[in-house]
N, C-alpha and C positions, 0 to 999 in steps of 0.2 A: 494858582488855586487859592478862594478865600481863606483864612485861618480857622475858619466853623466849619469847611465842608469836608465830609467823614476821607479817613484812611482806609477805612473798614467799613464789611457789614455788619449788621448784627448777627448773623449767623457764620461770621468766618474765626473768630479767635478761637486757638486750642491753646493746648499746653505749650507748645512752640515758639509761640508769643510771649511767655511769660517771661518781666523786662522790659517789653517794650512802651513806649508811649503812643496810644492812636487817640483818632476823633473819631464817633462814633454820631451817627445822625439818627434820630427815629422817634417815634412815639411816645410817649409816658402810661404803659400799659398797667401799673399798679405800684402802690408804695408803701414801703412797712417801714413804719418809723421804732427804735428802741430808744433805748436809754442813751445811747456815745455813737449810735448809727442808726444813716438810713438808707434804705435799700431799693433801688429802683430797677424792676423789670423796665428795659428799654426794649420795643420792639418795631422793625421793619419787615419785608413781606420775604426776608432771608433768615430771619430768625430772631432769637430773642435773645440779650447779653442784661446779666445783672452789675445794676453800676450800684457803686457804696461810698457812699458822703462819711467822712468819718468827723466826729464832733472837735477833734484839736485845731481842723480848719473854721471855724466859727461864721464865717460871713458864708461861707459856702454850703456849711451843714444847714444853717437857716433857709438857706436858699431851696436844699434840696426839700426840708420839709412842707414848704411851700407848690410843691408840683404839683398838678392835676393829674387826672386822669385825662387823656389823648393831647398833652399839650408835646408840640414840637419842641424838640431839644435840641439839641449839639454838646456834647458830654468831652472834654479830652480829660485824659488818665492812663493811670501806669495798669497794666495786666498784672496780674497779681492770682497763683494758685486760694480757692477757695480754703475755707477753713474742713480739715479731716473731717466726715461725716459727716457735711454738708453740702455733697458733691450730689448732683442730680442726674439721673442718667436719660433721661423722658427727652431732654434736649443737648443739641448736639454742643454748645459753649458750658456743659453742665462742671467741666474741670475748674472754670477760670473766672474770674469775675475783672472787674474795672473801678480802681480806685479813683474816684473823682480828683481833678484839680482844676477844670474850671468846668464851668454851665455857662450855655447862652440858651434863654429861652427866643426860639423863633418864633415861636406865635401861640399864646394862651388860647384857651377856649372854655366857655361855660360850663356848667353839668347836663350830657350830652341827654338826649332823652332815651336812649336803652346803652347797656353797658356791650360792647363788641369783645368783652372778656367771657371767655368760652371755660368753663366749670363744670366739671361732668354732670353734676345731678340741678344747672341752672335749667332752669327753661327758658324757650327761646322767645320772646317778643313776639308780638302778632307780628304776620307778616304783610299786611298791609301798612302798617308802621314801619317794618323794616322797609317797603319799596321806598316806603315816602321818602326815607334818608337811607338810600341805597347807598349812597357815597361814603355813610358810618358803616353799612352792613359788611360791604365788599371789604372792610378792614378784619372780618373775621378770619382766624385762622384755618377754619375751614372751609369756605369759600375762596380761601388766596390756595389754597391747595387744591383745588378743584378748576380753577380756571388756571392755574399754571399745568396743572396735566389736560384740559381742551387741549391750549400749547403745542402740546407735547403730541398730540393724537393728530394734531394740522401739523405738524411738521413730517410725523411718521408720514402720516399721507401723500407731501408733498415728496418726500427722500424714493418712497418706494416708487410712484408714479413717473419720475423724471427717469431712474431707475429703467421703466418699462417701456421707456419713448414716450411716454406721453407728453403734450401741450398743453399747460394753463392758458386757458382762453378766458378773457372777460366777456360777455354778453350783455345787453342793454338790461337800465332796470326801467326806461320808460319805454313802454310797446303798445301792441294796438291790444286790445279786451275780443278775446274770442272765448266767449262762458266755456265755462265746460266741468261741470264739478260745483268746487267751491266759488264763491260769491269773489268777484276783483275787487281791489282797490284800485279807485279810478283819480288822475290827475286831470282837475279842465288846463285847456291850452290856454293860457294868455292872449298869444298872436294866430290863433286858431279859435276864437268865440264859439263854442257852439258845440266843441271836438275833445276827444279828452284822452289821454295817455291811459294804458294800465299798468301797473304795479307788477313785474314777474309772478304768477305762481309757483312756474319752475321755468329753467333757458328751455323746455322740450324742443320746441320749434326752431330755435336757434342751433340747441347741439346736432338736430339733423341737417340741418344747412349747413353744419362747417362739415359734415359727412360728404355730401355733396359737393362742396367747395374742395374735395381733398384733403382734408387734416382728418388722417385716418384714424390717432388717436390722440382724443379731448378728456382734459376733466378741467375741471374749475368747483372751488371750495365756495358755492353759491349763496346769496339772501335770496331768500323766497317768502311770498306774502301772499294770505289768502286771508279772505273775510267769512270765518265760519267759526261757530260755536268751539270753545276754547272747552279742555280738561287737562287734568294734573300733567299729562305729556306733547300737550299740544299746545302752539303760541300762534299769534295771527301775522309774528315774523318769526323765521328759522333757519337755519342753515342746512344745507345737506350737502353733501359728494356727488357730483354730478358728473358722468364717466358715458361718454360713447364711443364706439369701435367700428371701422368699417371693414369688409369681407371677414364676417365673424360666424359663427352658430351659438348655441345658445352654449355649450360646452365651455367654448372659451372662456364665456363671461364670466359664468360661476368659478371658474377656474382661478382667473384673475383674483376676484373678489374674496375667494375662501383663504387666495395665499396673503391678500393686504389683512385679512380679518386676523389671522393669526400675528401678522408683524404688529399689528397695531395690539393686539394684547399682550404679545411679547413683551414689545419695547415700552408700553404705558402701564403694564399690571404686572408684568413677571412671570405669566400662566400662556403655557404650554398648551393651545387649542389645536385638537389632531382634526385632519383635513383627508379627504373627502369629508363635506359634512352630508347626513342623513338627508333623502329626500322620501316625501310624501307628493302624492298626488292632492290637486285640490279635491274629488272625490272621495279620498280616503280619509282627508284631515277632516271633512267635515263630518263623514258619516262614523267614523270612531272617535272624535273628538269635538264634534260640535263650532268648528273655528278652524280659518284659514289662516292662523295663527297659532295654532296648538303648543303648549307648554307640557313637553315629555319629559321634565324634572320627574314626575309619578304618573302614575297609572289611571286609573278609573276611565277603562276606555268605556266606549258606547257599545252596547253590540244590539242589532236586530232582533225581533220578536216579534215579527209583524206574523209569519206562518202560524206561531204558534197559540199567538192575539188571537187571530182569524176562529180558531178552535173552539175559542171560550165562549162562558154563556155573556162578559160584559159586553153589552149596549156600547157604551161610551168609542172602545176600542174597536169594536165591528164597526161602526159608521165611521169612525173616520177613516179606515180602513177602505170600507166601501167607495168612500168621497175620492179614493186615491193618496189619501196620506199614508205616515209608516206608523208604528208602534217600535218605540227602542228604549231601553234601558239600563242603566246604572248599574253595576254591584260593589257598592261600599262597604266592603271588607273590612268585618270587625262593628260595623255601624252600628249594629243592634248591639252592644252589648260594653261601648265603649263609654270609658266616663270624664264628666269634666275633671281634671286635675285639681281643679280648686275646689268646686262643693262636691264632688261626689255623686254626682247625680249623673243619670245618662246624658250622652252630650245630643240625641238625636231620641227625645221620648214620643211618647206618642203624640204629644201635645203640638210638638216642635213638626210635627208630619202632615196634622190634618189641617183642614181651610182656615186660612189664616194665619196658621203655624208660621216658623221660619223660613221651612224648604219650600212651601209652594207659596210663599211671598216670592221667593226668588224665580219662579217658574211665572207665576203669572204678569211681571215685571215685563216676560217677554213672549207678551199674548197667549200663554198656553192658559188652554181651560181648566186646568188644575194636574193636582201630583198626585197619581197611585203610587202605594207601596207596600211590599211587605217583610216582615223581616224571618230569619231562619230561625227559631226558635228551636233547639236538638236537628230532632229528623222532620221536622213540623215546619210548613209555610204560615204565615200569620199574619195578620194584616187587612189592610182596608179593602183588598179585590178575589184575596185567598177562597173567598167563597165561588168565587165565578168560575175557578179552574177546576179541571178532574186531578184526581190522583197521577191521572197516566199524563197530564198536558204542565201538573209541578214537576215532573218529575222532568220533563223535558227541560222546561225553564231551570231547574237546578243543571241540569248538563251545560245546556248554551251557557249559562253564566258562572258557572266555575263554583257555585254555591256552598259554602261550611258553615256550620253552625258560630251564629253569631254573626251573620252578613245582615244587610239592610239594604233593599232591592228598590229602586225606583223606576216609575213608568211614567212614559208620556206618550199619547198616540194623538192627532194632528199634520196639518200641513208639515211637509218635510223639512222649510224654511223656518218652521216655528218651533219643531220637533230638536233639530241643530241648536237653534240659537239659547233656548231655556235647560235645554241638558247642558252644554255647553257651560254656560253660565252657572249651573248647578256646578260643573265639574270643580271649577274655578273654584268656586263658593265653599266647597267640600274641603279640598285641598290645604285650603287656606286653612277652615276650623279645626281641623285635624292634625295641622304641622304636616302635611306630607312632603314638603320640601321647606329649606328653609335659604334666604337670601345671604351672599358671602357677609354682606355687612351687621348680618343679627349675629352670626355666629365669629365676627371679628369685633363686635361689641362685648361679648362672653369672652372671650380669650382676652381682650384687654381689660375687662374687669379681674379677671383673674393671675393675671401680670401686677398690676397694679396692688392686688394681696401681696405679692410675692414684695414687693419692690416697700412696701410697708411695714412687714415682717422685718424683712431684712434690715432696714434703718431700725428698729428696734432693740434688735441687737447688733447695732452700730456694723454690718455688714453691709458690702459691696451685692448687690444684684441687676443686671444687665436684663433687662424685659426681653421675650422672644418676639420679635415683629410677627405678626397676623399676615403669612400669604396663601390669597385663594387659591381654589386648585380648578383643574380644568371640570372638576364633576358639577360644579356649581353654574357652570356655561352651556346651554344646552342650545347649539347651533341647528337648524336645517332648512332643505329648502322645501316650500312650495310651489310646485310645477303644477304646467296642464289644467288654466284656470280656463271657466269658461267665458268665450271671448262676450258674447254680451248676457245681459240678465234683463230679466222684465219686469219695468215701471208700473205696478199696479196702479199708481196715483196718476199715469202721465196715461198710464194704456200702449205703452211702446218699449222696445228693446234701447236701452242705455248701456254704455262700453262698459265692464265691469273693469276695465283699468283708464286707458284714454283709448280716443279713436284712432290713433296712429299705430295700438298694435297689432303685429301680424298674426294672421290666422295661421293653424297647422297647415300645412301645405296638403296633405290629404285630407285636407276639413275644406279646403276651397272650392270643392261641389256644391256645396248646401250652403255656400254667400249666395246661389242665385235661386235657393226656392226660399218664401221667407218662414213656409212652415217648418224647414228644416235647421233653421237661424241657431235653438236652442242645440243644435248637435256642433256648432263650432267650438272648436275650444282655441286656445288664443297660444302665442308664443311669449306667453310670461310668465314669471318669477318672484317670488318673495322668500328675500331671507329674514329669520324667524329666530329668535333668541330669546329664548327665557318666557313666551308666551308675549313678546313685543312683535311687534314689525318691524324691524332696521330697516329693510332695504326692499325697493320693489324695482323691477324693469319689465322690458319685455326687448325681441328681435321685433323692428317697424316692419311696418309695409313698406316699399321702395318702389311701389308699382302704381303711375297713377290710376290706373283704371282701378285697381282694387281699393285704391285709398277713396276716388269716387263712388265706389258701392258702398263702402263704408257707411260713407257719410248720409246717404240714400236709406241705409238700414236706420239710423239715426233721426230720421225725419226732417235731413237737410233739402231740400231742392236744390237742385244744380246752382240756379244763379245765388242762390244764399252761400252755397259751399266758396262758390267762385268768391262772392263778396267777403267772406271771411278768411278763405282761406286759398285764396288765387295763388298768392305767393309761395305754397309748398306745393300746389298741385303744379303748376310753371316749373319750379324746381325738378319734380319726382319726373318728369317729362326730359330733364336735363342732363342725360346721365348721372342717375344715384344709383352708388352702390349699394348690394345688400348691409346693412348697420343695424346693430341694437347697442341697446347700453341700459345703464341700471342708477338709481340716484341712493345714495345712502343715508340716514336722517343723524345728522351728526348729531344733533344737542341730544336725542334721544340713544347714541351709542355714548355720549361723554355722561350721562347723567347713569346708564347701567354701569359705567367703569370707576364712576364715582361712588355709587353706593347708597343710590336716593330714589324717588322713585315720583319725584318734582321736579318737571325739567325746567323750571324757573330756579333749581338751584343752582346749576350749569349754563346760565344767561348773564352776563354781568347787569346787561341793563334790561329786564323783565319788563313786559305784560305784567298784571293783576288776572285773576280770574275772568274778569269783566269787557278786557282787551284796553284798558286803561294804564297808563305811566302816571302812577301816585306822587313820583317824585317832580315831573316836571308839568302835570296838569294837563298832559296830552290825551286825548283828542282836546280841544279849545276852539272857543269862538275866533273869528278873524275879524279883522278890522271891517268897516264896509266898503272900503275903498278898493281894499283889495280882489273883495268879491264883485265889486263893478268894472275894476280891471280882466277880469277873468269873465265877465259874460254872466255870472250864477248870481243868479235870484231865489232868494232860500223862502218856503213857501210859512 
């Protein structure tokens, strides 16, 4: 071993050590120079050791004064108890420090262009400067604790899964482009002109073919890659769990799933998720919740009004009633009457109600024609529609919605699709302004602001204080599933029925009448699944079809013709022809479960090497020109 390369980590010396001599390799995260001493936080991605140049050494104490910020070191010295009262408790070498007796600098560096020193009340760099020098960012100490628990979350995965029998299987990442959804990435062939590779979306196609091949139970920790409009939880690469089973029913699978869901917050969070989780039907989550993702942290369900609509004298709500839409609405308990915490004023006035307002910016966002409402004022309805109803048709609406003095009512009558989506969104919307729930990690930024008093006080009067660690609880986790979706929905832009998940899933087996009238299409409902946490989507599957005739209706309801299905998709239908078993399986959205167990709500912070918003790599200039030789090897003529 060289004479520079470390003994130790920076995060292993305790009291134990004191006496001994180590080396110590790592970073130069900060330096306080005094009078007779200087003092260097040294940190690696195990922790952080304060090393101290004392000035009797004179070529050394110089030397230490001279350090940078982020210059490479190699430190050897004696362990040595800190001085009483200077003991830190925030970090775990807080007992011991490291008397310098020699330095090697391994490699200087300039003054960096953002500082990777993390200060509670610093702000963070933009983060398109942070991709650029991703390589500085990823030295953050919350980012190295964030991808060391991913880690942690692919390992639980892998322990439990081996655990259950299952197989890690690799599947190709160059395959043929069968559209379906999102946009491919496409590879042209080199020694194929003309032809070109696509990019996985997902192994779908693959994990039923090892169904078929017999490997009855698969997962693989996958890349996946799709070319579609990015936001804060979506990337144009990602990882997911990818898990299929053969002679299964759908029981099993959530079965499986609920019991890895829990290990994996066990073993990565420390919280106790109790199992069966909750299920909704896709019907129910939509029409009391607005979303086939419903976030049950609180309430503000949706409920019906369409009978009661019908009664009144408003126009608006009769016709669309008429047209065949619904009439539904809100009761924001407490809304009328509730004030902002900071000026004092109502948080929902009348201003914030009517056209223009806040709430029906948020409704017409998603094509509704505007927001009725009105509020409880005592035993009084009030409001923008209060004049349209009788005595006897509030009095109803006060029953259906549970009504007290001091609620604030909202209405939307409309298309059923548009009626869901802007209540929905509403609900959201509400939630949020209200604090009706709050995320573990606001409420572990509060507890350690308030530790931190503590641990201040304490040094004050030159007292010991030991911070209480921040663990969330299971209330803060709101698991369930979404069942019973239905299996296709209709293309108004296209004029046709598209899978509402993929074409491979299988219909109710009592829904398999109505695959052959196509007016009866909308009564299918499919054999899929989505688990549902916190108002996300983690997880979606479904039980396949395993039958080629039905998987060729499918594709027929789809507006394949036969020789297209054949051209795209010969090789599963050849297969499902080949003895396949009944299988389903479900894929889990990993960066999207490591970014909720992390406590952010950017799944670019749980990425080591990110996308930009843009679907751009800042740091390496990716996507980029090529050469042109290379694109005349390749056949492509760029227009």
């Amino acid at each position: 071993m060289a004479e520079w390369q470390r003994t130790h980590t920076c995060g292993a010396l305790r009291a134990e050590h004191v006496g001994q001599t180590v080396t110590l390799n790592g970073w130069v995260l900060i330096t306080r120079t005094y009078g007779n001493q200087v003092f260097v936080d040294l940190r690696d991605r195990y922790g952080l050791t304060q090393v101290v140049f004392e000035s009797d050494a004179v070529d050394l104490f110089r030397e230490g004064k001279e350090l940078g910020r982020e210059w490479v070191v190699s430190i050897t010295g004696l362990v040595r108890n800190r001085v009483a009262g200077a003991e830190r408790t925030d970090i775990a070498t807080g007992t011991i420090e490291v008397e310098a007796k020699t330095l090697r600098v391994l490699n200087a560096c300039p003054p960096l262009p953002f500082s990777v020193t993390e200060f509670p009340d610093e702000e963070l760099p933009n983060e398109d400067l942070r991709l650029q020098y991703r390589y500085l960012d990823l030295r953050r100490r919350s980012i190295q604790r964030v991808l060391t628990q991913r880690h942690k979350v692919c390992k639980t995965i892998r322990d439990y899964m081996d655990a259950k029998n299952f197989l890690e299987i690799e599947t190709p990442l160059l395959g043929k482009s069968t559209p379906e959804g999102a946009r491919d990435y496409l590879v042209p062939s080199r020694v194929f002109n003309g032809e070109f590779f696509a990019l996985p979306q997902s192994p779908q196609l693959y994990k039923q073919l090892l169904m078929i091949s017999g490997y009855d139970r698969y997962f693989q920790i996958a890349r996946c890659l799709r070319d579609e409009d990015l936001r804060a939880d979506r990337q144009p690469e990602f990882t997911q769990l990818d898990v299929e089973m053969s002679f299964v029913e759908r029981e099993d699978i959530l079965s499986i799933m609920e019991e890895l869901s829990a290990d994996i917050f066990d073993k990565c969070l420390g919280v106790k998720i109790p199992t069966p989780f909750p299920r909704l039907s896709y019907a129910e989550a939509m029409s009391k919740y607005g979303s086939d993702k419903p976030d049950l942290r609180f309430g503000l369900e949706i409920v019906d009004i369409g009978d009661i609509a019908k009664e009144s004298e408003f126009t608006v709500f009769k016709a669309a009633l008429e047209a065949g839409g619904v009439a539904r609405a809100i009761n924001v308990k407490g809304g009328a009457s509730i004030q902002d915490p900071k000026t004092k004023a109502p948080l929902f006035s009348n201003t914030a109600l009517k056209p223009g307002g806040e709430l029906p910016k948020v409704a017409e966002t998603y094509k509704a024609k505007g927001l009725a409402w009105m509020k409880a004022e005592g035993d009084k309805l009030t409001g923008s529609i209060e004049k349209f109803f009788s005595d006897d048709l509030k009095a109803k609406l006060k029953e259906r919605l549970g009504v007290q003095p001091g609620d604030l009512l909202l209405f939307i009558a409309d298309k059923e699709s548009i009626v869901c989506d802007a209540l929905g969104a509403l609900r959201i919307h509400l939630a949020s302004k209200m604090k009706l729930y709050r995320n573990w990690w606001d409420e572990k930024a509060d507890h350690d602001e308030a530790e931190k008093k503590k641990v201040d006080a304490a040094k004050k009067k030159k007292e010991t204080y030991t911070p209480v660690v921040f663990q969330p609880r299971p209330e803060h986790f709101n698991f369930l599933w979404v069942l019973d979706f239905p299996m296709f929905g209709w293309d108004e832009e296209e004029k046709k029925f598209a899978a509402m998940h993929h074409p491979f899933t299988a219909p109710m087996d009592e829904d398999l009448q109505f695959l052959a009238q196509d007016a009866d299409l909308g009564k299918v409902r499919a054999k899929a699944y989505d688990m549902v946490l916190n108002g996300y989507e983690v997880g979606g599957g479904s039980i396949r079809i395993h039958r080629q005739d039905v998987q060729s209706r499918v594709f027929q309801i789809l507006g394949m013709e036969a020789e297209d299905a054949q051209a795209r998709f010969g090789f599963l239908l050849d297969a499902l022809k080949s003895g396949a078993p009944p299988h389903g399986g479900i894929a889990l959205g990993l960066d999207r479960w490591c970014m909720i167990l992390a406590g952010t709500t950017n799944i670019r912070d749980v990425i080591a090497f990110p996308k930009n918003q843009r679907a751009r790599d800042l740091m390496t200039g990716a996507p980029a020109t090529v050469d042109a030789r290379q694109l005349k090897e390749l056949g492509v003529k760029l227009s």
